[in-house]
LOLUM-486546 format. One line per field, with one value per residue: z, x, y of N, C-alpha, C in turn. Coordinates in steps of 0.02 Angstrom, whole numbers, plus 50000, padded with zeros to 5 digits. Each point is the difference from the previous one (the first is absolute). Layout:
<nodes>
n_w	Z ... $
n_u	X ... $
n_v	Y ... $
ca_w	Z ... $
ca_u	X ... $
ca_v	Y ... $
c_w	Z ... $
c_u	X ... $
c_v	Y ... $
</nodes>
This chain:
<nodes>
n_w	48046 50025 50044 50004 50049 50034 50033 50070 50037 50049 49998 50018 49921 50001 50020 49971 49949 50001 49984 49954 49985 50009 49968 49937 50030 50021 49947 49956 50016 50000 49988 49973 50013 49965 49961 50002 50019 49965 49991 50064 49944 50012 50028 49976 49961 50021 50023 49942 49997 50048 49933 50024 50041 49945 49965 50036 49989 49952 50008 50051 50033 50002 50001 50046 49951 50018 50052 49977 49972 50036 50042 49969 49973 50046 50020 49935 50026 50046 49998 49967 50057 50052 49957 49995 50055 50036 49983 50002 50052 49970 49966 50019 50051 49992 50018 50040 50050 49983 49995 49960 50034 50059 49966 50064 49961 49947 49995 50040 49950 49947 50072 50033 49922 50001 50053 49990 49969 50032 50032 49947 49980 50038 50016 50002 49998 49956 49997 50002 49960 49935 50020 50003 49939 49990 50021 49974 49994 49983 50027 50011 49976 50026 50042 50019 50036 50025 50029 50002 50014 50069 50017 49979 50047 50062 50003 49965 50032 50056 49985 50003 50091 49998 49945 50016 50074 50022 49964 49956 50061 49997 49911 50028 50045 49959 49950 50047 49989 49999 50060 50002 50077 49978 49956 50056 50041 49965 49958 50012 50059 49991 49948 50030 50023 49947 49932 50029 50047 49935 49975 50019 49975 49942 50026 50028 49943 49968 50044 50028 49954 49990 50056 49981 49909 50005 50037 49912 49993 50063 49945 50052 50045 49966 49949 50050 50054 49936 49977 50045 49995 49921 50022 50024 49937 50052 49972 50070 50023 49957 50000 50086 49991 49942 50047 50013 49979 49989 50042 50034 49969 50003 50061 50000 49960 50043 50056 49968 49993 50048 50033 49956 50013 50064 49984 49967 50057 $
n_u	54367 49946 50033 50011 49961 50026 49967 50003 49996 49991 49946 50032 50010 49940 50039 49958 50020 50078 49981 49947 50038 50055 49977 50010 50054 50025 49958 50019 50068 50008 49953 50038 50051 49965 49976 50089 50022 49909 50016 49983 49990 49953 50030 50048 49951 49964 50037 49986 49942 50031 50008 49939 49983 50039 50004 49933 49987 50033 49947 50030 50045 50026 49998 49966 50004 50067 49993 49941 49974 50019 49971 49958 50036 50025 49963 49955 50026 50015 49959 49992 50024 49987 49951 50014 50047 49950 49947 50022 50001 49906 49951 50046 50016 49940 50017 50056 49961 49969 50041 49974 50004 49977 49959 50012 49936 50017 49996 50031 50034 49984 50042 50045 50020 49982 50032 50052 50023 50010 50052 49997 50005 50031 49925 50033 49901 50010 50048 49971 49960 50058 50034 49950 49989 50049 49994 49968 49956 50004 50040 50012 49918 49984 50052 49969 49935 50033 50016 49932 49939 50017 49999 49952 49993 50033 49992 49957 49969 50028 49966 49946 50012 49979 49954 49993 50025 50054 50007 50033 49973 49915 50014 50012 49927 49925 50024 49994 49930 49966 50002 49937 50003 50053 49994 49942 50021 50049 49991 49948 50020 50063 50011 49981 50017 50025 49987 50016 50057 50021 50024 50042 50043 49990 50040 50038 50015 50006 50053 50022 49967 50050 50055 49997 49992 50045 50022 49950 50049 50018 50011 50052 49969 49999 49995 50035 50026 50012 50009 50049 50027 50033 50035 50032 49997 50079 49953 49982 49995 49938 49977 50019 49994 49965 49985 50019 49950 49957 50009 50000 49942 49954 50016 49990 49921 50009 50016 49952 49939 50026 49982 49930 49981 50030 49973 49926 50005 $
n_v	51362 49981 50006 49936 50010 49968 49934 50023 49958 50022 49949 49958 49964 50008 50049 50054 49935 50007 50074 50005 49934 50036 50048 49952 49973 50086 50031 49935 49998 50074 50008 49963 50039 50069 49963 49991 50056 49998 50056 50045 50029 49973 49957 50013 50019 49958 49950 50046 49998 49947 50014 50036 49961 49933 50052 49986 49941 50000 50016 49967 50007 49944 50031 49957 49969 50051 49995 49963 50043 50042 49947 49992 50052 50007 49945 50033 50069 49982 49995 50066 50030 49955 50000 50046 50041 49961 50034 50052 49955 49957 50069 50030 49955 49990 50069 50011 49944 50053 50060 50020 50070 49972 49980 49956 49985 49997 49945 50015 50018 49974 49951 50022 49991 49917 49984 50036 49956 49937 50035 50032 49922 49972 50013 50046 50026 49967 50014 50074 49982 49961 50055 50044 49975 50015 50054 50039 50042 50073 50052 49945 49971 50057 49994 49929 50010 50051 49955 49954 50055 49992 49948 49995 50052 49996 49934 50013 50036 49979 49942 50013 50013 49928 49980 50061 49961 50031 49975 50037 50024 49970 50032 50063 49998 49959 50027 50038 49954 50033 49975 49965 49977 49997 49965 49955 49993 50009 49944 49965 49975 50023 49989 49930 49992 50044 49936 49971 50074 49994 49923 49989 50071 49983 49937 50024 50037 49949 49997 50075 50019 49953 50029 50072 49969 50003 50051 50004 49963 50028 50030 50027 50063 50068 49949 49972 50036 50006 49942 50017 50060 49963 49928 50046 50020 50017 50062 50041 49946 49967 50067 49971 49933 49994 50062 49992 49968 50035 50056 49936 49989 50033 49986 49941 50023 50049 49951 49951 50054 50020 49929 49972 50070 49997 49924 50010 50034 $
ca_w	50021 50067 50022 50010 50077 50032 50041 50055 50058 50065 50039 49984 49995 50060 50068 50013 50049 50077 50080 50024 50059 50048 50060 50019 50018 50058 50019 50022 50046 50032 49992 50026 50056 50046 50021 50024 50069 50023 50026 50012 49986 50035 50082 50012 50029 50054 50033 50005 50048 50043 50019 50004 50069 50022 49961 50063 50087 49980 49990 50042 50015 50060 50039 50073 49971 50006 50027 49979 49951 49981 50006 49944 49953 50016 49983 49921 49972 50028 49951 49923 49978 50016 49961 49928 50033 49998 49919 49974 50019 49987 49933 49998 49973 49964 49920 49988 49978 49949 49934 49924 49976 50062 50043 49997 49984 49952 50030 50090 50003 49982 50042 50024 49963 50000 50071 50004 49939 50051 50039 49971 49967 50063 50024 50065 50040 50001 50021 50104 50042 50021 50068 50046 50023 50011 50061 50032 50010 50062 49994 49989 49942 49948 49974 49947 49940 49954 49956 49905 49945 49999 49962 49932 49967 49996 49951 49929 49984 50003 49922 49934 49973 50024 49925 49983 50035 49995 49933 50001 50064 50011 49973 49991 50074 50007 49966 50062 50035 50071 50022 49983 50045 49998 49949 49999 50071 49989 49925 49994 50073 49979 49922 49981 50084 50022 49982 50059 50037 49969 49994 50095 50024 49956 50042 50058 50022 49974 50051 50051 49977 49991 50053 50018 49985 50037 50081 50000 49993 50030 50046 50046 49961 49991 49971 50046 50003 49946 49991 50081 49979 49957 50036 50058 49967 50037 49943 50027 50007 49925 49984 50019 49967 49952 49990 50075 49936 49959 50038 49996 49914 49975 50016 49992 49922 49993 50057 49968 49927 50025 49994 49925 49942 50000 50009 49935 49997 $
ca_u	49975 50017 50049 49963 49997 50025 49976 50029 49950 50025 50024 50013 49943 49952 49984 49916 49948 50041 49972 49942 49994 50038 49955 49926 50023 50006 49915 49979 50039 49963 49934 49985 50043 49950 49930 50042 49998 49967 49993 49936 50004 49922 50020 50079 49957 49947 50053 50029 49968 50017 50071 49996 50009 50082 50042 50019 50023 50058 50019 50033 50037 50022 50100 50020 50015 50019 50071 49985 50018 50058 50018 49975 50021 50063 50015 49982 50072 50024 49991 50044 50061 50017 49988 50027 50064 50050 49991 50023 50071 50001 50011 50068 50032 49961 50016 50062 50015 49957 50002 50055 50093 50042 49978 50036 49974 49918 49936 49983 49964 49935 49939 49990 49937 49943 49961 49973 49919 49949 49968 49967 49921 49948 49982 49991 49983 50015 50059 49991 49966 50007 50051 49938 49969 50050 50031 49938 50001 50049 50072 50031 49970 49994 50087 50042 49984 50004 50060 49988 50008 50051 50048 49982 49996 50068 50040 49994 50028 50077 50052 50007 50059 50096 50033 50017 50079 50077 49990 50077 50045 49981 50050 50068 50013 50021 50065 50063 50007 49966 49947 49939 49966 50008 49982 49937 50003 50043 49964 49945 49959 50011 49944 49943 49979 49953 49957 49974 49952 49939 49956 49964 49930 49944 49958 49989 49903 49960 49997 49959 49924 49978 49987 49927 49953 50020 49955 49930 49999 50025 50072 50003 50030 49944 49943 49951 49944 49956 49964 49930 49966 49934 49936 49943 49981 50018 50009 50060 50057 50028 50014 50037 50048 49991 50031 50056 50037 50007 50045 50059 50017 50047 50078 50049 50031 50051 50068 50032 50050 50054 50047 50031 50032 50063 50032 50052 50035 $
ca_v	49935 49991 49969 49935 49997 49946 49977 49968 49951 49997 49934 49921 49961 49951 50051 50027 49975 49971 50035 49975 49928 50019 50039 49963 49942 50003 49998 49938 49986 50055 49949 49909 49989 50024 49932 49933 50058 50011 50061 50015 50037 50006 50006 50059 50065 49998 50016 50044 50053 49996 50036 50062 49978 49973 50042 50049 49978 49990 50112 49981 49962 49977 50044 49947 49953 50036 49960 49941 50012 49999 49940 49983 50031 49981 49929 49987 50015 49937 49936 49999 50009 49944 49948 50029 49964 49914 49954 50034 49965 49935 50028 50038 49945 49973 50030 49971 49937 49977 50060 49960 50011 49969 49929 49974 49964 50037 49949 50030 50079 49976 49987 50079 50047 49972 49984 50085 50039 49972 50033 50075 49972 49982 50053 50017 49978 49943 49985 50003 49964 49931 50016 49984 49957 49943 50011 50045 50085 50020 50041 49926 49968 50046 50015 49945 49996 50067 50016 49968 50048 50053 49950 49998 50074 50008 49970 50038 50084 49983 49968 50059 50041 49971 50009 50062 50003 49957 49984 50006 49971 49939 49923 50018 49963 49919 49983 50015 49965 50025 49971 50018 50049 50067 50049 50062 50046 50032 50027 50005 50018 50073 50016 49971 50061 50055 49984 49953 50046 50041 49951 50023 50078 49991 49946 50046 50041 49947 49960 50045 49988 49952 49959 50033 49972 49898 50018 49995 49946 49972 50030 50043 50057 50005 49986 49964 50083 50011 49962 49990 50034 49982 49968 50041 50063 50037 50036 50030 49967 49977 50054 50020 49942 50020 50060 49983 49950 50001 50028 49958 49981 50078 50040 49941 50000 50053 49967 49962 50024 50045 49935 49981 50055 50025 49939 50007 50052 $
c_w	50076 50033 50037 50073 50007 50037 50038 50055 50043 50048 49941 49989 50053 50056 50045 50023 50035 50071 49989 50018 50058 50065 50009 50028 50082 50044 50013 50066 50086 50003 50030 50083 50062 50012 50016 50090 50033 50036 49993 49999 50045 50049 49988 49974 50042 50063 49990 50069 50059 49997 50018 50081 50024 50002 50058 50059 49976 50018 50068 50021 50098 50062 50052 49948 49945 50019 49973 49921 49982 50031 49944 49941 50032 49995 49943 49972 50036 49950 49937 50008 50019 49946 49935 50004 49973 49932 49950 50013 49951 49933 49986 49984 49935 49915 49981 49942 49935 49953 49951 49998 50048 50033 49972 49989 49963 50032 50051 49968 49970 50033 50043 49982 49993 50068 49997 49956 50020 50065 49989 49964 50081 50027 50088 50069 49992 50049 50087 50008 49999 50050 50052 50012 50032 50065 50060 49982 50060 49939 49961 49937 49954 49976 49952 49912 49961 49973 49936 49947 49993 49957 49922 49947 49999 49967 49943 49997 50017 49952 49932 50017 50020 49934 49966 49999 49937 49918 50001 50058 50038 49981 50011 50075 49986 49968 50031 50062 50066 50029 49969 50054 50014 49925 50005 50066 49966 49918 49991 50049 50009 49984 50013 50066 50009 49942 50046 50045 49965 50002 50085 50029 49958 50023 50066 50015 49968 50069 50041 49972 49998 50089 50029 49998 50043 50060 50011 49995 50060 50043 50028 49949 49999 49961 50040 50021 49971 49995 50064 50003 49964 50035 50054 49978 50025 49926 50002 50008 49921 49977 49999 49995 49941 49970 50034 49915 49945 50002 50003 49922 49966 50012 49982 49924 49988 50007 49916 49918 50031 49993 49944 49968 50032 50003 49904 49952 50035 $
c_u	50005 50033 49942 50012 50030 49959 50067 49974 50018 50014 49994 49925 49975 50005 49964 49971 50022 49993 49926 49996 50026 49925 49929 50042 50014 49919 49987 50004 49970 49907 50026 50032 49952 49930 50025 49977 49943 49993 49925 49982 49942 50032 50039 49949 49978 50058 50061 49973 50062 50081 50008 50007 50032 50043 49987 50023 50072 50059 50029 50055 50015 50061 49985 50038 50067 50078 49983 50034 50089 50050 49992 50049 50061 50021 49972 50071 50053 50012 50005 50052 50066 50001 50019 50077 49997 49981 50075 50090 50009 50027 50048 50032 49968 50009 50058 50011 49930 50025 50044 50061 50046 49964 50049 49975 49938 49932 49999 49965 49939 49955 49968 49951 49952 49960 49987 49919 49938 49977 49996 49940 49934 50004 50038 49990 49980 50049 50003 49929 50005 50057 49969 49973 50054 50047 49941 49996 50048 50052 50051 49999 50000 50066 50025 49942 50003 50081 50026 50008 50074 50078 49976 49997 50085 50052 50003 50039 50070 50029 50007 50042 50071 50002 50016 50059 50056 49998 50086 50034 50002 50054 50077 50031 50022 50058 50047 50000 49970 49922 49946 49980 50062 49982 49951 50027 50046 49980 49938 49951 49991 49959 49929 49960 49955 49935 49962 49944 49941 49926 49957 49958 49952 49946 49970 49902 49963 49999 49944 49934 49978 49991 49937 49946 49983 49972 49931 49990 50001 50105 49978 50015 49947 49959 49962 49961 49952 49956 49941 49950 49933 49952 49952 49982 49998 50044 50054 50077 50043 50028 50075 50070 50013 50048 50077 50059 50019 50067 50061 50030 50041 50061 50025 50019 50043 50060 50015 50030 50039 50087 50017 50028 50066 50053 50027 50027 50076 $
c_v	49993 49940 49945 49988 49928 49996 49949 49974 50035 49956 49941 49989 49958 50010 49996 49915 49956 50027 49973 49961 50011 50011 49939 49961 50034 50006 49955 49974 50023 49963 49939 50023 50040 49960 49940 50010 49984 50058 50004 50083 50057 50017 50056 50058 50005 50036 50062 50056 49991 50041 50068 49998 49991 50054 50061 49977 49995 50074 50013 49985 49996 50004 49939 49953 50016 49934 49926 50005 49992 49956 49953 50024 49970 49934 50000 50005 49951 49931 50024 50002 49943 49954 50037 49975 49939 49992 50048 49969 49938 50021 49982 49918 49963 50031 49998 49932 49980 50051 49954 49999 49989 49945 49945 49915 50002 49953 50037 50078 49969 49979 50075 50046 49995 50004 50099 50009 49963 50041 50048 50001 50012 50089 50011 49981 49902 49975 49993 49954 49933 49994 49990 49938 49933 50028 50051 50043 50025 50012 49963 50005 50080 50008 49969 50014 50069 49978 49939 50051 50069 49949 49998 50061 50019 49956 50003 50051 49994 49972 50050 50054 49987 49979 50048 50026 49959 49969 50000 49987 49941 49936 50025 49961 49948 49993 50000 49939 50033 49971 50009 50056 50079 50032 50011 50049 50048 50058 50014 50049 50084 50045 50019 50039 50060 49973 49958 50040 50028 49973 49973 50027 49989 49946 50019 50024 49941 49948 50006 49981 49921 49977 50015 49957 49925 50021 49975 49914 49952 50001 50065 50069 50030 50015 49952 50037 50028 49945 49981 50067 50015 49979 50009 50044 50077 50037 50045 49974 49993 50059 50052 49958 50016 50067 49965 49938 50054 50061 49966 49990 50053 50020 49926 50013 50073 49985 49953 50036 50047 49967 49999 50041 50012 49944 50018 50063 50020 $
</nodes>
């Protein structure tokens, strides 16, 4: 007698037509958001012909523009790193007094967490341009406003790892009756240190690119450069900025996982 085959599903009933809506609902989506656009589809052929031109005058680069440049790279990096610092000083107190397991007022850490996730909600470049708009463009306005997002990215990441810290030693302090501010300088602060550096160097090459970007906005640096560039449509120049960033980028992201790997090591 032959033995009676079993039939087994492979997937969950109704599957098959949970991905078919799936894909008519991202198609959908994809259609309304590309004719939301008005994209002009006519035009971006027509206008392809011109990248065979751009792409030579581009085949260039510029060595007089050479010491501008790296005036430019030098105050972009200026201002991350100034503004990584002070935001990385506000962190630092700010996670203390908001982590669960040593705040020394839960409503205060609640408010903390909240005003952090507000400014991690607001974009970026949001941030430097209502700076801007409330104090100017200029060096000033790009500092204060790179360091909303460097406070919002780092206070997080700090609290998560000052809760990581002290657990058994934390209550063996207070029991002993030991300050709040030495059991962080003394218990906590320690610890929590080479997670902190880590979290830094990681902000670090996100700074750098972002002050870059802010240059095109109106702060100093040079994406200002770049951005004037564009506009005189000096190809050579864009070319040679361009190569010169992206150069900078590279060794910053070598310098920063070099940091991180021997901080947690």
């Amino acid at each position: 007698m032959e033995a009676e085959m079993e039939e087994y599903r492979i997937e969950p009933a109704g599957a098959g037509i949970k991905k078919g809506l799936a894909v008519i609902v991202l198609a959908a989506g994809f259609i309304g958001s590309f004719m939301g656009l008005g994209i002009d589809m006519g035009k971006f052929v027509e206008r392809l012909s011109n990248v065979g031109p751009v792409l030579r005058r581009m085949a260039a680069i510029n060595l007089t523009i050479l010491p501008d440049i790296a005036a430019g790279i030098g105050i972009s990096m200026a201002l991350a790193v100034v503004s990584l610092l002070a935001g990385a000083v506000i962190s630092v107190i700010l996670a203390f007094l908001a982590a669960s397991n040593i705040t020394p007022l839960p409503i205060l850490a609640a408010a903390i967490k909240g005003i952090v996730a507000v400014i991690r909600a607001v974009p970026a470049l949001v941030w430097v341009l209502m700076v801007a708009a409330s104090i100017g463009f200029g060096n000033t306005g790009g500092m204060i406003g790179l360091m909303f997002p460097v406070i919002g990215y780092l206070t997080k990441s700090f609290i998560a790892t000052i809760e990581e810290q002290g657990g058994g030693a934390i209550e063996a302090m207070r029991a002993s009756g030991t300050r709040w501010i030495d059991i962080v300088l003394k218990g906590l602060l320690p610890e929590s240190i080479p997670g902190f550096i880590s979290w830094i160097a990681i902000r670090f090459e996100s700074n750098i690119a972002e002050s870059i970007s802010f240059g095109m906005v109106g702060v100093s640096g040079i994406g200002m450069l770049l951005n004037r560039a564009i506009y005189q449509y000096k190809y050579s120049s864009i070319t040679t900025i361009i190569l010169v960033i992206f150069l900078s980028m590279f060794v910053i992201e070598i310098l920063s996982n070099y940091i991180t790997a021997k901080v947690r090591k």
